[in-house]
PDB file of N, CA, C and O in Angstrom:
ATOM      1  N   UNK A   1      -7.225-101.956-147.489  1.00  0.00           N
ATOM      2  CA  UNK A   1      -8.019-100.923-148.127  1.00  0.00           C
ATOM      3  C   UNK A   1      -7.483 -99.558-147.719  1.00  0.00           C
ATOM      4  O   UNK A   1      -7.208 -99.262-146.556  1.00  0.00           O
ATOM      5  N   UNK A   2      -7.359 -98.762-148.755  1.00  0.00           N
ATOM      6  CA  UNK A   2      -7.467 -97.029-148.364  1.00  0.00           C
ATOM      7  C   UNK A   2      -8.299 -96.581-148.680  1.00  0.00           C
ATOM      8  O   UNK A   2      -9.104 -97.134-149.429  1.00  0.00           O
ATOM      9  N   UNK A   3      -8.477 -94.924-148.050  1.00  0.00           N
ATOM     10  CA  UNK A   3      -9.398 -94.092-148.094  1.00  0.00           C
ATOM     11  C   UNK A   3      -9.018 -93.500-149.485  1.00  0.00           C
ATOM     12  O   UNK A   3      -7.834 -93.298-149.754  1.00  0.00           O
ATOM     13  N   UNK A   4     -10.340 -93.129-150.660  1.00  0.00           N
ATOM     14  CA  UNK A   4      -9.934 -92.626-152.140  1.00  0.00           C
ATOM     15  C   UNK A   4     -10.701 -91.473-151.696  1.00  0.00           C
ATOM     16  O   UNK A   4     -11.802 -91.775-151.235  1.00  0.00           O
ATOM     17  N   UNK A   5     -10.335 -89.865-151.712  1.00  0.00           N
ATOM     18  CA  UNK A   5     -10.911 -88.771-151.867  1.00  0.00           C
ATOM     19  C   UNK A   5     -11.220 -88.563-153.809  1.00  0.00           C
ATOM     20  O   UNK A   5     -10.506 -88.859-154.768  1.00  0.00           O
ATOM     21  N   UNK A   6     -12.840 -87.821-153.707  1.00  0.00           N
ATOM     22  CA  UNK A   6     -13.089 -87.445-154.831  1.00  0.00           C
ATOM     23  C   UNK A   6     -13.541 -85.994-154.643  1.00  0.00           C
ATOM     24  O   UNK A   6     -14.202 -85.733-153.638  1.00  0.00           O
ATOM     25  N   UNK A   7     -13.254 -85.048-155.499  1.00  0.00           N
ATOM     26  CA  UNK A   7     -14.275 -84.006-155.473  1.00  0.00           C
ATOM     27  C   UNK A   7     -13.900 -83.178-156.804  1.00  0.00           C
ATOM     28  O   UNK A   7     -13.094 -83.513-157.672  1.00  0.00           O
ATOM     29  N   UNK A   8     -14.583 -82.169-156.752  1.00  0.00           N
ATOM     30  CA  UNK A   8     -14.212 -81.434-158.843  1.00  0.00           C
ATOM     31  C   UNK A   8     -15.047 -80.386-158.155  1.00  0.00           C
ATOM     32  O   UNK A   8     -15.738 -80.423-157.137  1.00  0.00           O
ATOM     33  N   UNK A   9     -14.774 -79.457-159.012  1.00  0.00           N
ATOM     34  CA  UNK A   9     -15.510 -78.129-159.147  1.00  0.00           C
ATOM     35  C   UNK A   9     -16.935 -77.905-158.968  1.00  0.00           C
ATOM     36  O   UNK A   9     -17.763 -78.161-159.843  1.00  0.00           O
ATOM     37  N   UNK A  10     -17.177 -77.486-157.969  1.00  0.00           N
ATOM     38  CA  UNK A  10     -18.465 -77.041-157.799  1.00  0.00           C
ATOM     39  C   UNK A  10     -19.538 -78.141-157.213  1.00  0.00           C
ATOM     40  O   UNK A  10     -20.763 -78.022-157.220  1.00  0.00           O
ATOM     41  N   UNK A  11     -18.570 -79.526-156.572  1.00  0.00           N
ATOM     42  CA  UNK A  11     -19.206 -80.559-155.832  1.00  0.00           C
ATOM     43  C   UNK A  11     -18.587 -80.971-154.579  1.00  0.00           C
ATOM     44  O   UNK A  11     -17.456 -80.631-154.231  1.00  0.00           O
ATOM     45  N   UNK A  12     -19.344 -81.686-153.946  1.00  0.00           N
ATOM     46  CA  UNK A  12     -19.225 -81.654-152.496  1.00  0.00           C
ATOM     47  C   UNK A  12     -18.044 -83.022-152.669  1.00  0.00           C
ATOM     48  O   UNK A  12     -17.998 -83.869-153.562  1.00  0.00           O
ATOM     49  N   UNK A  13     -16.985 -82.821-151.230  1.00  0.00           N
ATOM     50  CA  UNK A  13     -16.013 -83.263-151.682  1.00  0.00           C
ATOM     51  C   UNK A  13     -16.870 -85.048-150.978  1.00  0.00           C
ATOM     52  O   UNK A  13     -17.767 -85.127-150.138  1.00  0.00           O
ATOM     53  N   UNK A  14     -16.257 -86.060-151.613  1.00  0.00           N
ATOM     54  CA  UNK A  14     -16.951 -87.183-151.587  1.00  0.00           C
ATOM     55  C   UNK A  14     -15.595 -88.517-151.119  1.00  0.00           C
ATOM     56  O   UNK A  14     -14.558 -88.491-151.782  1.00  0.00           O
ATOM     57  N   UNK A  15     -15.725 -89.472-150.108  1.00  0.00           N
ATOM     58  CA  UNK A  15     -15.178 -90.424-149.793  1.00  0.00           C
ATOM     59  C   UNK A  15     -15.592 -91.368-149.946  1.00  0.00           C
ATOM     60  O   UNK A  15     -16.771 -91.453-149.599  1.00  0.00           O
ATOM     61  N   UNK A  16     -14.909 -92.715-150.568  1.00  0.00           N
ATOM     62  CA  UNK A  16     -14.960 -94.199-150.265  1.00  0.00           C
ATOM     63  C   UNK A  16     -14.100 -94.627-150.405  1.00  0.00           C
ATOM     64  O   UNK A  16     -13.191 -93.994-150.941  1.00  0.00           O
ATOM     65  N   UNK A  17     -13.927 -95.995-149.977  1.00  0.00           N
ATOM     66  CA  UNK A  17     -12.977 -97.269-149.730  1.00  0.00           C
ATOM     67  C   UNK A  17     -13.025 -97.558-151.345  1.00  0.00           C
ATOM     68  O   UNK A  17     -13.936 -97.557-152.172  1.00  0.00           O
ATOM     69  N   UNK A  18     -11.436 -97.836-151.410  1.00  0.00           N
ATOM     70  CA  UNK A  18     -10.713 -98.651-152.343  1.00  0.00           C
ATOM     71  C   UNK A  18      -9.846 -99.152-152.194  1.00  0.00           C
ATOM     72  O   UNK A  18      -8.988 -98.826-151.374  1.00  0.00           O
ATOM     73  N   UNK A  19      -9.790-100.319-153.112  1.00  0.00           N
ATOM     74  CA  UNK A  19      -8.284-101.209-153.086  1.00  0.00           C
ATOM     75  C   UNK A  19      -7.163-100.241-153.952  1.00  0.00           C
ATOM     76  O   UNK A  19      -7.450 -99.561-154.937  1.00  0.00           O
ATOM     77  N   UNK A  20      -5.765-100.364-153.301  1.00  0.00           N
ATOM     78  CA  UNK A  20      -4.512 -99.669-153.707  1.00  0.00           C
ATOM     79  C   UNK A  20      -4.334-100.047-154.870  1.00  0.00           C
ATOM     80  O   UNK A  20      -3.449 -99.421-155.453  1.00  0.00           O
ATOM     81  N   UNK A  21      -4.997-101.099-155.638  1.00  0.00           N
ATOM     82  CA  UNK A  21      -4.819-101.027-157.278  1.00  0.00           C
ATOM     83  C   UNK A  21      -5.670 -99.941-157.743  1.00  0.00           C
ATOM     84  O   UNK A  21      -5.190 -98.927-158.250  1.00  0.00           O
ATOM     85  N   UNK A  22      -7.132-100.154-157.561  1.00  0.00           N
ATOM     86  CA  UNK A  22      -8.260 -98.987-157.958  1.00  0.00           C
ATOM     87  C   UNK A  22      -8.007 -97.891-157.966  1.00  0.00           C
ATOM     88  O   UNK A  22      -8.379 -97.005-158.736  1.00  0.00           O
ATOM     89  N   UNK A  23      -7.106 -97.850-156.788  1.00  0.00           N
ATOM     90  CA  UNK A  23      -6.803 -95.834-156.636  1.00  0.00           C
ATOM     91  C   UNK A  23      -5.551 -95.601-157.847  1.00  0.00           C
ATOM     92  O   UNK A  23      -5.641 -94.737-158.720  1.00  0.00           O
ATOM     93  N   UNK A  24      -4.808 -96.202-157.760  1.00  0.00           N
ATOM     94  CA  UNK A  24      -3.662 -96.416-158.801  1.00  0.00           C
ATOM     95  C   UNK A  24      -4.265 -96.126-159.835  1.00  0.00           C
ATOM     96  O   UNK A  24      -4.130 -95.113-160.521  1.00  0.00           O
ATOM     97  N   UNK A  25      -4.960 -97.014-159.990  1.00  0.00           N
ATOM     98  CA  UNK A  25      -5.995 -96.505-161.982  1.00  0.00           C
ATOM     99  C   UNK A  25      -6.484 -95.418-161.965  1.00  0.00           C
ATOM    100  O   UNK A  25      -5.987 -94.640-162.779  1.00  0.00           O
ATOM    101  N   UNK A  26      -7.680 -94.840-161.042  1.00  0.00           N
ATOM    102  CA  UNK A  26      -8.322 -93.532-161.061  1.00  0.00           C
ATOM    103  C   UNK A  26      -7.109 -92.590-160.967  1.00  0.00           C
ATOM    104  O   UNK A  26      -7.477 -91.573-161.555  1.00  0.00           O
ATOM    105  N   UNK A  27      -5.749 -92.392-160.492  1.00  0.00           N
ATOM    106  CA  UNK A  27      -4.999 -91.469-159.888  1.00  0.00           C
ATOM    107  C   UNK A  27      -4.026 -91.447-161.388  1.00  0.00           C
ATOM    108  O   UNK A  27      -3.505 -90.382-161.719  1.00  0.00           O
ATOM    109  N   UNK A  28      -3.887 -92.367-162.016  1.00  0.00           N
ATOM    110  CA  UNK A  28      -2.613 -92.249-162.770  1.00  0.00           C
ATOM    111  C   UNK A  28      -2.948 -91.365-163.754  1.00  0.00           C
ATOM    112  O   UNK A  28      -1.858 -90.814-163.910  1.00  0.00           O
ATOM    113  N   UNK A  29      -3.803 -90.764-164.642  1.00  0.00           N
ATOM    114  CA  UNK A  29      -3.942 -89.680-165.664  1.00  0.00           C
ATOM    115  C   UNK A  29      -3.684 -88.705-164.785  1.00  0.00           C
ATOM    116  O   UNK A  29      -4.373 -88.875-163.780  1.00  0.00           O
ATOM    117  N   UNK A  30      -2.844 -87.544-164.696  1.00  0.00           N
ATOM    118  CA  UNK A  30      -2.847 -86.463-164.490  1.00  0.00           C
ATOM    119  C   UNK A  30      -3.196 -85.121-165.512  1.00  0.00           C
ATOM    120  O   UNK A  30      -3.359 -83.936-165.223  1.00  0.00           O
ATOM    121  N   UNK A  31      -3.236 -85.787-166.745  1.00  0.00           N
ATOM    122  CA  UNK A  31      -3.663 -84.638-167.687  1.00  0.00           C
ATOM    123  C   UNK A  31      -4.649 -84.951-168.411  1.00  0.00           C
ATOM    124  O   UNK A  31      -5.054 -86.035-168.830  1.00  0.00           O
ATOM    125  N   UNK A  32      -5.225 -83.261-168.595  1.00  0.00           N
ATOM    126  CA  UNK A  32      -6.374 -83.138-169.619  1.00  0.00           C
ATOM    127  C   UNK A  32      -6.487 -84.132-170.463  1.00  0.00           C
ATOM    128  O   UNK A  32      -7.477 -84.812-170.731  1.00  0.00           O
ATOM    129  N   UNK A  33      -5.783 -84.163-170.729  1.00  0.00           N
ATOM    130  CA  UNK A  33      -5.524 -84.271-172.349  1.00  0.00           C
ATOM    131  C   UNK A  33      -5.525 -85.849-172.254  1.00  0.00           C
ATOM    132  O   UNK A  33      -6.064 -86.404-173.211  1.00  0.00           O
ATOM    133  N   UNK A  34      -5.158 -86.438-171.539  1.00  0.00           N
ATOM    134  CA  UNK A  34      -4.786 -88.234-171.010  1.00  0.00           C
ATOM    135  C   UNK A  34      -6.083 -88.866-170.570  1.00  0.00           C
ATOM    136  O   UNK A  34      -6.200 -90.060-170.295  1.00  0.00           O
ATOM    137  N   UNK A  35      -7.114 -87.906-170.522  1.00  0.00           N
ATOM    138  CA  UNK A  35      -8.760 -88.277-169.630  1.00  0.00           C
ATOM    139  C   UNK A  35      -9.635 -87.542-170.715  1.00  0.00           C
ATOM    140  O   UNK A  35     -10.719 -87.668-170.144  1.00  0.00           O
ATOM    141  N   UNK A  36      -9.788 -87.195-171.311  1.00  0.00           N
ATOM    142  CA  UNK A  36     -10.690 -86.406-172.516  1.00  0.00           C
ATOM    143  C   UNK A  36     -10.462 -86.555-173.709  1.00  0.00           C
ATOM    144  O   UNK A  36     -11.347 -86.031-174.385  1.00  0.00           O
ATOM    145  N   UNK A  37      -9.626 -87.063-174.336  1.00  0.00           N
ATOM    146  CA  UNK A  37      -9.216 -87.046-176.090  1.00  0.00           C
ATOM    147  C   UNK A  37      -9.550 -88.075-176.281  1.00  0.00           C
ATOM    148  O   UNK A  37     -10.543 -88.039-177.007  1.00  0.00           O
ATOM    149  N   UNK A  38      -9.229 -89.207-175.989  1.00  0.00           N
ATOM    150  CA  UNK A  38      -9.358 -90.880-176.240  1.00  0.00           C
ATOM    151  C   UNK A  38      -8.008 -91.809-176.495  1.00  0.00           C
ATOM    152  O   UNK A  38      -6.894 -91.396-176.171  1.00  0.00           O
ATOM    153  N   UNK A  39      -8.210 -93.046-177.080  1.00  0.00           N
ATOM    154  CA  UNK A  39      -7.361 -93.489-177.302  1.00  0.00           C
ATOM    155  C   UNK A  39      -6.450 -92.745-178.738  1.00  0.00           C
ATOM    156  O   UNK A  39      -6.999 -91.946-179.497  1.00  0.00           O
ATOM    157  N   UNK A  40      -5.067 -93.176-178.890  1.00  0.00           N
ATOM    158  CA  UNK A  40      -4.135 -92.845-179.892  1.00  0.00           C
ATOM    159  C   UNK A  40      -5.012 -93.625-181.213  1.00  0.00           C
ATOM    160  O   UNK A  40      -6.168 -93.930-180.921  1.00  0.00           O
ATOM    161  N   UNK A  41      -4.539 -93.974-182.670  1.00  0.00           N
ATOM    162  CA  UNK A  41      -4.787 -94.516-183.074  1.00  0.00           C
ATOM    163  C   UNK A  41      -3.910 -95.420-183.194  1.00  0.00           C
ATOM    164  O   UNK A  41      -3.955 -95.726-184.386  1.00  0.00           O
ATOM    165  N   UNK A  42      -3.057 -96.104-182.638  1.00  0.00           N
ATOM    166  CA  UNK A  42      -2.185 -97.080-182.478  1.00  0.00           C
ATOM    167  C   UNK A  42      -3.089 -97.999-181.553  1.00  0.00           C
ATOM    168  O   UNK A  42      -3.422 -99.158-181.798  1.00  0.00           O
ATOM    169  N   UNK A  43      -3.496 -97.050-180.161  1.00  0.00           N
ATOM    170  CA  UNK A  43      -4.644 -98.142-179.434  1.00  0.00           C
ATOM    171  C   UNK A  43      -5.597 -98.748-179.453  1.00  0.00           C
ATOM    172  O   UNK A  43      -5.935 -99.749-178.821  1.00  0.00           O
ATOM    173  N   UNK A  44      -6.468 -97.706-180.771  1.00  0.00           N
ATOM    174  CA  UNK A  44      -7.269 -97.901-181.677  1.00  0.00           C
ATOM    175  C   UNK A  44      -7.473 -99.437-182.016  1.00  0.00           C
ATOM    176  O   UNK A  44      -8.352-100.212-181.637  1.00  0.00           O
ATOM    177  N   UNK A  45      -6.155 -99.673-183.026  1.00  0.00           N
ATOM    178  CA  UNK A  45      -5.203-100.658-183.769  1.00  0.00           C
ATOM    179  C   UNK A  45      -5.861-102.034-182.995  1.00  0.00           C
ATOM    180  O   UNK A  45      -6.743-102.882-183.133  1.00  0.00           O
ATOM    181  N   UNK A  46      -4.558-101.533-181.910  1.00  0.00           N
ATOM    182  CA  UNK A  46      -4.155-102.786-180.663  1.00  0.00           C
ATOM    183  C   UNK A  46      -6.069-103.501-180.076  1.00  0.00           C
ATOM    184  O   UNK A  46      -6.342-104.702-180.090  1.00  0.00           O
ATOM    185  N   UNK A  47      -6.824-102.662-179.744  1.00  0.00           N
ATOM    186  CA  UNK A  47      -8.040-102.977-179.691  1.00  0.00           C
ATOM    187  C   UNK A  47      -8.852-103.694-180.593  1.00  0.00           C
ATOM    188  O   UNK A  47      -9.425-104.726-180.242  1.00  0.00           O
ATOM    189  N   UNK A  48      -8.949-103.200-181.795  1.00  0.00           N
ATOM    190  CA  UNK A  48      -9.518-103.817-183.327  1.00  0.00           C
ATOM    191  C   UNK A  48      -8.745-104.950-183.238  1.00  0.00           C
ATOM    192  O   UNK A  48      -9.432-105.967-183.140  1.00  0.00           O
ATOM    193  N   UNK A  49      -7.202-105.188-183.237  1.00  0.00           N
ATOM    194  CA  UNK A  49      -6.468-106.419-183.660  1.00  0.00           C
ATOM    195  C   UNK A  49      -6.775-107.607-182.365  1.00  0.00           C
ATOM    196  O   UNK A  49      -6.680-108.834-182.335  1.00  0.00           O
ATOM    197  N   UNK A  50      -7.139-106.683-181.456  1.00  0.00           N
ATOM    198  CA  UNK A  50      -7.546-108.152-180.234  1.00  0.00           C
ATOM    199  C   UNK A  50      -9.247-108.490-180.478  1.00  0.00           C
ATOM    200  O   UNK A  50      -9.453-109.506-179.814  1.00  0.00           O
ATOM    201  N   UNK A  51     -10.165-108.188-180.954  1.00  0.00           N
ATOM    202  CA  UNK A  51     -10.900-108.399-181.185  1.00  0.00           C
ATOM    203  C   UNK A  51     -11.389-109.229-182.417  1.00  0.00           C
ATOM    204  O   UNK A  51     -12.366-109.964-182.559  1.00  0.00           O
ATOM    205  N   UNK A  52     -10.371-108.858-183.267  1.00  0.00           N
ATOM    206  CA  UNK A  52     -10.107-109.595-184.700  1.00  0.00           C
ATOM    207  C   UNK A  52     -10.900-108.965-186.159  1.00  0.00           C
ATOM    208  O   UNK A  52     -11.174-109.672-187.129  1.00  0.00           O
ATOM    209  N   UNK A  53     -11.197-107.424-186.050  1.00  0.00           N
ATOM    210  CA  UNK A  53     -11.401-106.883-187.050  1.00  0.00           C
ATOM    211  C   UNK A  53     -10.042-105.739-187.503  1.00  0.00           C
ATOM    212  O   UNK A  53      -9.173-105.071-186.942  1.00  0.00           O
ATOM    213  N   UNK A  54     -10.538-106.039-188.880  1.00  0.00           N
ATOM    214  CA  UNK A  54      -9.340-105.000-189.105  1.00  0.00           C
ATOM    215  C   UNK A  54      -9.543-103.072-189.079  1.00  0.00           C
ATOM    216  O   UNK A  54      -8.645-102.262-188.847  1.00  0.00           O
ATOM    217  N   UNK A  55     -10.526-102.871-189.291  1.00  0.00           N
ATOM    218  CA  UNK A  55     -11.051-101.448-188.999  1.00  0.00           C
ATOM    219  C   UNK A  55     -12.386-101.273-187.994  1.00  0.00           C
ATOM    220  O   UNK A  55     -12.877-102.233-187.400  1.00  0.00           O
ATOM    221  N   UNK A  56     -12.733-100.341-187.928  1.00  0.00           N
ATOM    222  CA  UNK A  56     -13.721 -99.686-186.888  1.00  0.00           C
ATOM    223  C   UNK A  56     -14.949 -99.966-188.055  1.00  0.00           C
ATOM    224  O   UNK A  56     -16.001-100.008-187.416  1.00  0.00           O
ATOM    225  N   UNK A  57     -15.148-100.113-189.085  1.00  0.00           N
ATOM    226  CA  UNK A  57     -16.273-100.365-189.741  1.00  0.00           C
ATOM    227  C   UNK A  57     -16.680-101.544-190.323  1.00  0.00           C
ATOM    228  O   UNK A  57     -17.795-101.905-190.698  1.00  0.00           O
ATOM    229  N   UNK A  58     -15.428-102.182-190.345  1.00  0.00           N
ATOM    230  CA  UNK A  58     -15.657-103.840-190.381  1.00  0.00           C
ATOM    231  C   UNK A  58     -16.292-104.205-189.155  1.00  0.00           C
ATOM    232  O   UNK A  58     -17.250-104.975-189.225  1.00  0.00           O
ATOM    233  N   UNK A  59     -15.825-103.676-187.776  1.00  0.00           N
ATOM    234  CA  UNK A  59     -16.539-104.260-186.458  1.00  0.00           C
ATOM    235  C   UNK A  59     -17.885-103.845-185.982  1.00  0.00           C
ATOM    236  O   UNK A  59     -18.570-104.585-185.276  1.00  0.00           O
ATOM    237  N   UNK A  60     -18.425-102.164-186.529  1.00  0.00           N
ATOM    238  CA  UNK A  60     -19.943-102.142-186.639  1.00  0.00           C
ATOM    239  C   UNK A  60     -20.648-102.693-187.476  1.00  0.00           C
ATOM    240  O   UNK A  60     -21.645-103.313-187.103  1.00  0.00           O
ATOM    241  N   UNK A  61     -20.292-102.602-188.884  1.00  0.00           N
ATOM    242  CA  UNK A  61     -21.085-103.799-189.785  1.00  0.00           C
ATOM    243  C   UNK A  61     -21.234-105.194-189.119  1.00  0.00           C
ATOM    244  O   UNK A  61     -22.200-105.831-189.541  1.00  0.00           O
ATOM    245  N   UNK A  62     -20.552-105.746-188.257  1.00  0.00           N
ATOM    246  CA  UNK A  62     -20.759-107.279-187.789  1.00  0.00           C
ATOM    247  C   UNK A  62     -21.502-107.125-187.304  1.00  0.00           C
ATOM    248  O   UNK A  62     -22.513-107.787-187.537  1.00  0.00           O
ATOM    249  N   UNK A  63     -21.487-106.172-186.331  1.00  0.00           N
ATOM    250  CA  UNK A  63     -22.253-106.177-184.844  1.00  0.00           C
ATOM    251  C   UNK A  63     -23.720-105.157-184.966  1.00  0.00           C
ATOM    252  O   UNK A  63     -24.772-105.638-184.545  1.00  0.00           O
ATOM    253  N   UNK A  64     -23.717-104.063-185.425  1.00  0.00           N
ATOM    254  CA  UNK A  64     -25.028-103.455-185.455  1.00  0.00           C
ATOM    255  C   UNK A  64     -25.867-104.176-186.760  1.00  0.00           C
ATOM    256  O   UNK A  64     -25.330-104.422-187.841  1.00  0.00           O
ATOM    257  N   UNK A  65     -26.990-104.401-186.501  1.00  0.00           N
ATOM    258  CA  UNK A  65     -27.694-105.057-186.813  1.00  0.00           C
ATOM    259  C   UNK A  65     -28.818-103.898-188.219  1.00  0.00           C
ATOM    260  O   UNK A  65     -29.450-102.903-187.864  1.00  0.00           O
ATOM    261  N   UNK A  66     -28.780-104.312-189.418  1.00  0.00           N
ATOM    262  CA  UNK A  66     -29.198-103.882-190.569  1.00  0.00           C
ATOM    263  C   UNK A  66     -30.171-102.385-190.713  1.00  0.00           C
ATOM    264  O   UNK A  66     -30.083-101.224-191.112  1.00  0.00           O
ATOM    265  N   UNK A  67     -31.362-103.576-189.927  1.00  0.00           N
ATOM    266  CA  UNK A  67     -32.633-102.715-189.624  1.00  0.00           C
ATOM    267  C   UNK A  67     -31.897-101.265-188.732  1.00  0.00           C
ATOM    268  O   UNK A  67     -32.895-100.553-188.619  1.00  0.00           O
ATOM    269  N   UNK A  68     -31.068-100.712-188.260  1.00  0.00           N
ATOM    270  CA  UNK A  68     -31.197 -99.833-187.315  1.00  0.00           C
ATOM    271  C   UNK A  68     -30.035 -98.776-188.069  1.00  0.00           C
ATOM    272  O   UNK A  68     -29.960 -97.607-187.693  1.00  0.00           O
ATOM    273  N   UNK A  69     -29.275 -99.231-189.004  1.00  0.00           N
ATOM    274  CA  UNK A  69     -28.162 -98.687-189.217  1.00  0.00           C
ATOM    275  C   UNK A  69     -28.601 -97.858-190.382  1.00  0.00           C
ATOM    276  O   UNK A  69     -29.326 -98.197-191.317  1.00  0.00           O
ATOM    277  N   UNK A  70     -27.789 -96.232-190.052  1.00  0.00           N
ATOM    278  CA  UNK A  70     -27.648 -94.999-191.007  1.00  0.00           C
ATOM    279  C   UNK A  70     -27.257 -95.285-192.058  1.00  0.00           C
ATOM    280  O   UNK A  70     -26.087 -95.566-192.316  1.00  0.00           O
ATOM    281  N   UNK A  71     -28.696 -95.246-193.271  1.00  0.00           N
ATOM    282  CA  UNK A  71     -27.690 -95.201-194.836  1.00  0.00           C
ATOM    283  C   UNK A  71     -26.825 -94.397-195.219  1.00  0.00           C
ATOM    284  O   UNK A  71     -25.911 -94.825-195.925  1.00  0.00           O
ATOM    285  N   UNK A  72     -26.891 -92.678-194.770  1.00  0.00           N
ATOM    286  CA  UNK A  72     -25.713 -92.152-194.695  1.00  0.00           C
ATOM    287  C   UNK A  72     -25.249 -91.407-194.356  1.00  0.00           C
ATOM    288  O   UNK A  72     -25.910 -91.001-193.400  1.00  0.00           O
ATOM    289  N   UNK A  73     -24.048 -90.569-194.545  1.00  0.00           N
ATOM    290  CA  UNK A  73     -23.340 -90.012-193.926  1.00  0.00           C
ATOM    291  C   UNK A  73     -23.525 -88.916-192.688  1.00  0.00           C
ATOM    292  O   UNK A  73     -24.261 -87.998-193.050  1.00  0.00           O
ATOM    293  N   UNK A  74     -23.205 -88.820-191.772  1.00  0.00           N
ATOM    294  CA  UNK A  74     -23.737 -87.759-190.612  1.00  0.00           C
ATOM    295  C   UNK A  74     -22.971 -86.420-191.206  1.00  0.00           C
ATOM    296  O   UNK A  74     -23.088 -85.337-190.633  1.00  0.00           O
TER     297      UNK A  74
END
């Protein structure tokens, strides 16, 4: 195990134990832009195609359920 430091702007700086994979994941984005935008739409893709729908609205129509869903547009 190592020691993982956390802290951000305007918070108290904060310690715990992690495994050297965990810190690896939290540590590897170094940019804005890599932690706030989201996935590409290629990852998009790769996600939908492992799940086995072909778009993002084929996979809420399966899954959200009739009664709850917006007739239209936001």
């Amino acid at each position: 195990m190592q020691r993982c430091v956390l802290g951000g702007a305007g918070s108290a700086l904060r310690t715990f134990r992690c495994s050297a994979s965990v810190s690896a994941r939290m540590f590897r984005y170094d940019a804005f832009a890599d932690r706030h935008i989201g996935p590409s739409r290629l990852e998009k893709q790769q996600m939908l195609d492992f799940v086995g729908f072909a778009t993002l609205d084929k996979l809420t129509n399966s899954n959200v359920p009739n009664q709850i869903k917006l007739e239209k547009e936001l």
